[in-house]
C-alpha positions in Angstrom: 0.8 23.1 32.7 -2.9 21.9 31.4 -4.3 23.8 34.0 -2.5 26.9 33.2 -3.1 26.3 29.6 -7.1 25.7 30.2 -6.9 28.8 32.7 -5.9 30.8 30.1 -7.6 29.7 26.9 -11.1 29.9 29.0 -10.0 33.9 30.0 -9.4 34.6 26.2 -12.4 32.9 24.6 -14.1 34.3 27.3 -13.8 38.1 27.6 -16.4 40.7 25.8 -16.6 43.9 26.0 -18.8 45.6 28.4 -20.1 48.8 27.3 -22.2 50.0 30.1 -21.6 52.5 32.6 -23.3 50.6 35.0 -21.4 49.2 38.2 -19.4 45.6 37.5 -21.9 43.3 38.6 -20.5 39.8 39.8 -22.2 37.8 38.0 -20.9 38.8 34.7 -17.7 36.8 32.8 -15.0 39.4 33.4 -14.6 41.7 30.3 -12.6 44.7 29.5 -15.4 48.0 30.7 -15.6 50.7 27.9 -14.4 53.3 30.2 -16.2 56.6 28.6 -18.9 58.0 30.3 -18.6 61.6 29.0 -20.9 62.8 25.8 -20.7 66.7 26.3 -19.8 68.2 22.7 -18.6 71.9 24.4 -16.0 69.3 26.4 -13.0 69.9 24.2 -11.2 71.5 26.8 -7.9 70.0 28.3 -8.6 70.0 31.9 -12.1 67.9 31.7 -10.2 65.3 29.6 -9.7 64.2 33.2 -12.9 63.2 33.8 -13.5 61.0 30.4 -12.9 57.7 31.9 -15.2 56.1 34.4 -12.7 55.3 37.1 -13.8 51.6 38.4 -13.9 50.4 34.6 -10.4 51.7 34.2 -9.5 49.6 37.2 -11.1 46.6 36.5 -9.6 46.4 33.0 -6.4 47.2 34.2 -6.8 44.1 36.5 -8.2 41.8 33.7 -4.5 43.1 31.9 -2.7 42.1 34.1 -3.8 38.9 35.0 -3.8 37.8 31.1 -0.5 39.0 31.0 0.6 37.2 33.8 -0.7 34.0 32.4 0.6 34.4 29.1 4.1 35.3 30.4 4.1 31.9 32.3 2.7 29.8 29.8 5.2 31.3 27.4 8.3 30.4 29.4 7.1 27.0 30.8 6.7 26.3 26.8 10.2 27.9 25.8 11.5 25.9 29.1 10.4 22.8 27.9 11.4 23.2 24.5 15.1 24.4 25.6 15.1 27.8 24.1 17.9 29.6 25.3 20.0 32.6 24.4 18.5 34.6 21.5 16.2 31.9 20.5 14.3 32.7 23.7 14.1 36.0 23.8 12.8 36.1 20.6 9.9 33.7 21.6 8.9 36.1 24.0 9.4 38.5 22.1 6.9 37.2 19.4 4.4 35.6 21.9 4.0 39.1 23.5 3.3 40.5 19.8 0.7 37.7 19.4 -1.2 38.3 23.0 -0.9 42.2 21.9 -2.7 41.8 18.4 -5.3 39.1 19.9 -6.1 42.2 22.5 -6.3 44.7 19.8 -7.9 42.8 17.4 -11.0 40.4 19.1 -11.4 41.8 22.7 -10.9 45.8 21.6 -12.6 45.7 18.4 -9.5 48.1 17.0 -10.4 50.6 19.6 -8.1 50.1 22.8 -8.8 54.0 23.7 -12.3 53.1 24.5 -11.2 50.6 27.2 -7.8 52.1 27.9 -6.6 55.5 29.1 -3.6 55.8 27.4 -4.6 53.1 24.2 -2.2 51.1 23.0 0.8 51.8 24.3 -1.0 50.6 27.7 -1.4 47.5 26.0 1.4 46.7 24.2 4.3 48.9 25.5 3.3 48.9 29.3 4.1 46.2 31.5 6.2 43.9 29.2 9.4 44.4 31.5 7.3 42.5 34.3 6.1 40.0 31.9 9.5 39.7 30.7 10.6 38.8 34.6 7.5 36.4 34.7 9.2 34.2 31.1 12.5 34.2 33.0 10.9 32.7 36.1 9.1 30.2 34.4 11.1 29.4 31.6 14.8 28.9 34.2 12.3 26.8 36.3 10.8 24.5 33.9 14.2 24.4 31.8 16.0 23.4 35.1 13.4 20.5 35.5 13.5 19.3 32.1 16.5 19.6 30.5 18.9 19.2 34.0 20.1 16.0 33.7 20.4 15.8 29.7 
């Protein structure tokens, strides 16, 4: 669980914005991309709202979304595992650790401006994939419980 733990902490700490439209160079610490490219002031029309978003940004943050999530939602039920939350008690732990993870997003990594990094803003990052988190905390959280709490 330390590594998961350190795994995690070093993403967080570790993410800054990149605000370039240049290509994702390897070298960089992966960041969430600002993913407009467009300046045009006569672009006000509905069908080049398409083209606002620089598509390999968009990608790339999605990935760096999920993969926090992933390892939030595991770290999450391993805790609430280990610390025999069951019933109510756990689903309200997720519930709350997902509304943490949400705010630290907003907050330090999006500045208070998710629809520069995010196609759809904030509902991509705190609505949208929270049913497969969800499956993640069960995972962890019937394995770890299982383990620890078993025999008691």
């Amino acid at each position: 669980m330390d590594l998961w733990l350190a795994s995690f902490r070093f993403w967080l700490l570790n993410w800054r914005p990149f605000v370039s439209s240049s290509s994702y160079n390897i070298t960089k610490r992966p960041t969430f991309q600002k993913g407009t490219i467009m300046s045009n002031p006569n672009a006000n029309q509905p069908n080049q709202n398409a083209h606002k978003y620089f598509q390999p940004h968009v990608v790339h943050n999605n990935k760096q979304l999920q993969f926090i999530r992933s390892c939030f939602a595991a770290i999450a039920g391993s805790a609430a595992g280990i610390l025999g939350l069951t019933n109510w008690s756990g689903f309200l732990f997720y519930a709350l650790s997902w509304s943490t993870l949400s705010i630290l997003l907003v907050v330090f990594k999006c500045h208070h401006q998710p629809g520069n990094y995010f196609m759809h803003g904030i509902r991509e990052l705190v609505v949208d994939g929270a049913i497969n988190g969800l499956l993640s905390y069960i995972l962890f959280h019937t394995f770890l419980f299982g383990l620890v709490h078993l025999y008691q």
